[in-house]
C-alpha positions in Angstrom: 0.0 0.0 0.0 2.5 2.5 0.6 4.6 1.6 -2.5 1.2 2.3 -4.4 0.6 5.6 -2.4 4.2 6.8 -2.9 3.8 5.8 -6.9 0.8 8.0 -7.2 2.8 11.0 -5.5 5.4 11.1 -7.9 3.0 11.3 -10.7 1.3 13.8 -9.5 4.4 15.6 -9.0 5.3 15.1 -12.3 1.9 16.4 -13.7 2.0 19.5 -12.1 5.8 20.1 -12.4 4.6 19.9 -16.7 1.5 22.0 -16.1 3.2 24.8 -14.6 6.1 24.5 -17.6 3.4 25.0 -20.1 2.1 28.2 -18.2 5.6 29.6 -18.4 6.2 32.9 -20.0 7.7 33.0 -22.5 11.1 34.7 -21.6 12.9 33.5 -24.0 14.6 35.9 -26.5 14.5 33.3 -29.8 11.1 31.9 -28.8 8.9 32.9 -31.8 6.0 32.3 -29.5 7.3 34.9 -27.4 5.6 38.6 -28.0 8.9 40.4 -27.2 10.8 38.2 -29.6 12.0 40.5 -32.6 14.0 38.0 -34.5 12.1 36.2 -37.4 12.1 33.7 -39.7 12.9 34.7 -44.1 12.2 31.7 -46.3 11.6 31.2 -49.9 12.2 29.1 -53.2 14.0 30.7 -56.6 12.7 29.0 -59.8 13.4 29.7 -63.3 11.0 32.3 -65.5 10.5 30.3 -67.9 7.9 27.7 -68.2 7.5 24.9 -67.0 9.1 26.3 -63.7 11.9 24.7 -62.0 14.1 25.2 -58.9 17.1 26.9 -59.0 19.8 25.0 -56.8 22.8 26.9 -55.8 21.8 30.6 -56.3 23.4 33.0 -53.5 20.9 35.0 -51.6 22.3 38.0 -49.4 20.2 39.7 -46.5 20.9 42.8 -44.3 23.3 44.1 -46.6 25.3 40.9 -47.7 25.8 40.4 -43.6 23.3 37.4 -44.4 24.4 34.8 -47.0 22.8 31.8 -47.5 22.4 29.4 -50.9 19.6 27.6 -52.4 19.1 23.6 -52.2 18.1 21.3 -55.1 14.8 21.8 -54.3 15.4 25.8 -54.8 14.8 26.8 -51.1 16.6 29.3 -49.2 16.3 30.2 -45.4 17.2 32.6 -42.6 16.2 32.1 -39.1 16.6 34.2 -36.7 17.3 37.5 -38.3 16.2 41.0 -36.7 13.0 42.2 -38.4 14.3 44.9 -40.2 13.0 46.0 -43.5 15.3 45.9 -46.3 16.6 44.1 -49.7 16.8 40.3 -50.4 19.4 39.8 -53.8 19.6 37.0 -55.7 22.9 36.2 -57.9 23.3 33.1 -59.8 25.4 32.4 -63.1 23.8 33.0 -66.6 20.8 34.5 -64.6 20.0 38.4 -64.1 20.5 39.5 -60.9 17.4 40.7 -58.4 15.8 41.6 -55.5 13.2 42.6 -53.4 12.2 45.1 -51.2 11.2 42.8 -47.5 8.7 45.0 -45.2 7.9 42.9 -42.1 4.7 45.2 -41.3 4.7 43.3 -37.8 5.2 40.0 -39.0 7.5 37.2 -37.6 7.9 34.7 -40.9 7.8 35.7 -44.5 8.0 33.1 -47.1 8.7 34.7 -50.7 8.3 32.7 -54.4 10.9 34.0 -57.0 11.5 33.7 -60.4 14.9 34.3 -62.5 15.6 35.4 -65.6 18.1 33.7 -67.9 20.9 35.8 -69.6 20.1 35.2 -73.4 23.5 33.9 -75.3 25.0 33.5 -78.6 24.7 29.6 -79.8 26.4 31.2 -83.3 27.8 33.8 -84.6 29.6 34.7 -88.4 30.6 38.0 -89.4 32.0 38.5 -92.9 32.4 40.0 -95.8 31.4 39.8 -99.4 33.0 41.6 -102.9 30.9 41.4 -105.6 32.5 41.6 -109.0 31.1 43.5 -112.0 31.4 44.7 -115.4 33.4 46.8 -116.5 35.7 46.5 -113.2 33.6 48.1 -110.5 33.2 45.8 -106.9 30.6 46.1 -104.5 31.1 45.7 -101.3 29.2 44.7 -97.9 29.5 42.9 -94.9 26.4 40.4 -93.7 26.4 39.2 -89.7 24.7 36.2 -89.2 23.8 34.9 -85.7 21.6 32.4 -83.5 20.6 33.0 -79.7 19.1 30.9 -77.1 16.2 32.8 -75.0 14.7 30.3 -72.8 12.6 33.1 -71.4 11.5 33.8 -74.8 11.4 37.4 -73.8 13.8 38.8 -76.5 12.4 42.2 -78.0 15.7 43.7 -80.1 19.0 42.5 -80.9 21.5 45.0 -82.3 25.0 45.5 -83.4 26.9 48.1 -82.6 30.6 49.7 -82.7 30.7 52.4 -80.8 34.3 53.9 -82.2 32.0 53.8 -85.6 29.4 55.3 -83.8 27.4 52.9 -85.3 24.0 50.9 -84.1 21.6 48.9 -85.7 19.0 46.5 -85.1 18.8 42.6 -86.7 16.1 41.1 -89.2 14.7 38.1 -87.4 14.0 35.2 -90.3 11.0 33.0 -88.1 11.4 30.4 -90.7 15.1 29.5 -89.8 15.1 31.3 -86.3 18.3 33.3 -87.3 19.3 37.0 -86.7 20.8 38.9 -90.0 21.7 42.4 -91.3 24.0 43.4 -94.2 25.6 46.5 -94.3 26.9 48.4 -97.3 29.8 50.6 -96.6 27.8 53.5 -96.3 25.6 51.9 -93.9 29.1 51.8 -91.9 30.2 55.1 -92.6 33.2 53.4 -93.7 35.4 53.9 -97.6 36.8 50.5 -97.6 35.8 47.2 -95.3 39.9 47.1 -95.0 38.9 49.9 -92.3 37.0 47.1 -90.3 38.9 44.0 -90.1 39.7 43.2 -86.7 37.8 45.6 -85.5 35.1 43.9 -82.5 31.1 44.6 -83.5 29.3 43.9 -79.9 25.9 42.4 -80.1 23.5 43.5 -77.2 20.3 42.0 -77.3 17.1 43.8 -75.4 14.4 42.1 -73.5 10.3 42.6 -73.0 11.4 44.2 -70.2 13.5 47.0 -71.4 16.8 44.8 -69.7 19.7 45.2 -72.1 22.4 42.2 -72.1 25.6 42.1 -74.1 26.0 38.7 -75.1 29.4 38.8 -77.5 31.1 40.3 -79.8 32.8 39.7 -83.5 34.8 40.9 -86.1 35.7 40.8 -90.0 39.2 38.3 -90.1 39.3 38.9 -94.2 38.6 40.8 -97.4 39.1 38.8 -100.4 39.1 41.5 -103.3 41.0 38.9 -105.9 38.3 37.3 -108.2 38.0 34.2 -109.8 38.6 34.2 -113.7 36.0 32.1 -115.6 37.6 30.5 -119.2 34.1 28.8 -120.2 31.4 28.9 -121.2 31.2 33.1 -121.1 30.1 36.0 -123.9 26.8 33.7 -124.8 28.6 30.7 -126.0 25.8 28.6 -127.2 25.9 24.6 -126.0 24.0 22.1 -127.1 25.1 19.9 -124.1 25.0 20.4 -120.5 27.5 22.9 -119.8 31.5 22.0 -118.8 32.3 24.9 -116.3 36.2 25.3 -116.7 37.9 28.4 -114.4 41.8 29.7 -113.7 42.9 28.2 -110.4 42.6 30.5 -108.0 45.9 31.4 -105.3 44.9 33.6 -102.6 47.6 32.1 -99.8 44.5 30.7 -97.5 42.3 28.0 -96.8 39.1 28.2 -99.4 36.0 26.3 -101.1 34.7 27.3 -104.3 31.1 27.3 -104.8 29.8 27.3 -108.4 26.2 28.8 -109.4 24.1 28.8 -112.8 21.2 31.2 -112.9 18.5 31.9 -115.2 19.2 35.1 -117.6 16.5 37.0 -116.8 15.5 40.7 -115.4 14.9 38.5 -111.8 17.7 35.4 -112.1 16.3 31.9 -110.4 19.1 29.8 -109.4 19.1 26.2 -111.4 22.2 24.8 -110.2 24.5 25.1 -107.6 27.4 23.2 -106.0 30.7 23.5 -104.2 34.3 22.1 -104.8 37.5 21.7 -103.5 40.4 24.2 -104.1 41.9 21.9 -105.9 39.3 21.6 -108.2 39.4 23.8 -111.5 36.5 22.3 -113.6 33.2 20.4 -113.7 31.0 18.5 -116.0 27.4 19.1 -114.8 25.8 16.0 -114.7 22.3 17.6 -113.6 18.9 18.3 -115.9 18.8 22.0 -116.8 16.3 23.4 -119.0 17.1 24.6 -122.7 17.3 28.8 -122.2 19.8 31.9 -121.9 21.7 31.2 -118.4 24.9 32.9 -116.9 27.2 31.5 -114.1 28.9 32.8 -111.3 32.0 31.0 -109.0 32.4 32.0 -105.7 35.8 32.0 -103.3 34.6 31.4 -100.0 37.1 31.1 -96.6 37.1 29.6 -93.5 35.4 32.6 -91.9 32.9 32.6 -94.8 34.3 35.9 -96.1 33.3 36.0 -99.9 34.5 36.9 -103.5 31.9 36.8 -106.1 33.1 36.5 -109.5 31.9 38.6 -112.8 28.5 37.1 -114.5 29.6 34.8 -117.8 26.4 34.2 -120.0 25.9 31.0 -122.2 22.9 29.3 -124.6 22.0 25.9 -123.8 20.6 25.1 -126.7 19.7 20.8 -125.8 19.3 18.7 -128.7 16.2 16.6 -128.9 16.9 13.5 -129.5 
């Protein structure tokens, strides 16, 4: 009996020893139950802006000033506990993304929990900058440079892209082609404010590309490696040499002292030419049988010189009859 009594004394000990715990104040200072408690709790989770959404691991998040720095987890969350509850700017850095923040107003409360969404730096995929001289009768040239490029958006927020050279003073936006998803411009030399395109090579061309959002980003930068002003002389057919079989294109080897490809072209004579026939060869090549169906009709023929950087030399026009015998 007095084992039993003695048991039921310690229990009830025990109960009123947790009952008056419970009833405690709360005195202390990181308690967030506690109503003098001014430390808090700043959570969140970065994810990408573009859809579908996903979390962001390993993007730096500074609080208080960058006194507070903290980094995300695979799953994108961040966290600061016990921080003082002082309004003020939460940034978020992380490579190939923009940089932001946000402005944090407590407005009395003890745990905020913020969703964010980063933007992705746009960037070239690829890039070709080059020039082209056109030949022409008697001996004139035309000249013009054409840039070429690709970029990957996976916001899909691009607005503008431009190039620019700002010892040119020079600016201007790309042509978007939808069909191929390419940026392109050509520029004439008084598009450049330039006399010769000699004045640009090696001379950097920056591309800066503008978002929905007015955010400008510049992504690279190219330049001109070559002008090829030598031509390629064509020895046949030219000066409306009439053929009654499919042409044999025959031209003077070309020398220039660097890497090239030839590419030949046959067009119809007309006030708007088509293109028939087109194909490229080696540099050792100096002659070609076309093997390929072309229509009876007046035609001319072009050959190309074309580099490694895709800079171009166009040769004069040589006209020919193909006059196909029916059998």
């Amino acid at each position: 009996m007095k084992t039993r009594y003695l048991a039921k004394l310690f229990l009830l000990v025990l109960s009123l020893i947790f009952i008056t715990n419970c009833e405690a104040p709360r005195n202390n200072p990181l308690d967030p139950q506690n109503e003098n408690n001014q430390l808090a709790q700043l959570t969140g989770t970065i994810q990408t802006e573009s859809i579908p959404h996903i979390p962001l691991p390993s993007v730096i998040v500074k609080w208080n000033s960058g006194r507070n720095i903290t980094t995300t987890n695979s799953e994108g969350i961040f966290f600061f506990g016990n921080i003082n509850r002082e309004d003020g700017w939460l940034h978020f850095e992380k490579e190939n993304y923009v940089d932001d923040s946000i402005f944090i107003r407590w407005n009395e409360e003890k745990q905020i929990n913020k969703l964010i969404s980063l933007n992705h730096r746009p960037f070239v995929d690829s890039i070709n900058f080059y020039s082209i001289v056109e030949h022409r009768y008697p001996s004139e040239k035309r000249y013009k440079a054409e840039i070429v490029l690709r970029i990957s958006d996976n916001d899909n927020d691009t607005d503008t892209v431009f190039v620019t050279n700002p010892t040119l003073s020079f600016s201007t936006s790309m042509d978007f082609n939808a069909a191929t998803k390419f940026f392109l411009k050509s520029l004439t030399l008084s598009d450049l404010g330039i006399e010769s395109l000699n004045e640009i090579i090696g001379r950097d061309f920056e591309i800066l590309v503008k978002d929905n959002s007015g955010r400008l980003f510049n992504i690279g930068r190219t330049n001109i490696k070559r002008v090829i002003n030598e031509e390629v002389q064509i020895i046949s057919p030219i000066n409306n040499d009439t053929l009654t079989s499919l042409p044999f294109l025959n031209w003077k080897r070309f020398l220039p002292g660097f890497k090239f490809t030839y590419l030949a072209q046959i067009y119809t004579n007309e006030i708007i030419p088509e293109l028939v026939w087109q194909k490229s060869f080696s540099s050792e090549e100096i002659q070609y049988q076309i093997d390929s169906h072309i229509e009876s009709g007046d035609y001319f023929w072009v050959i190309w010189c074309i580099d490694e950087f895709y800079n171009q030399s166009k040769s004069k026009p040589a006209s020919f009859v193909l006059n196909m015998e029916t059998p």
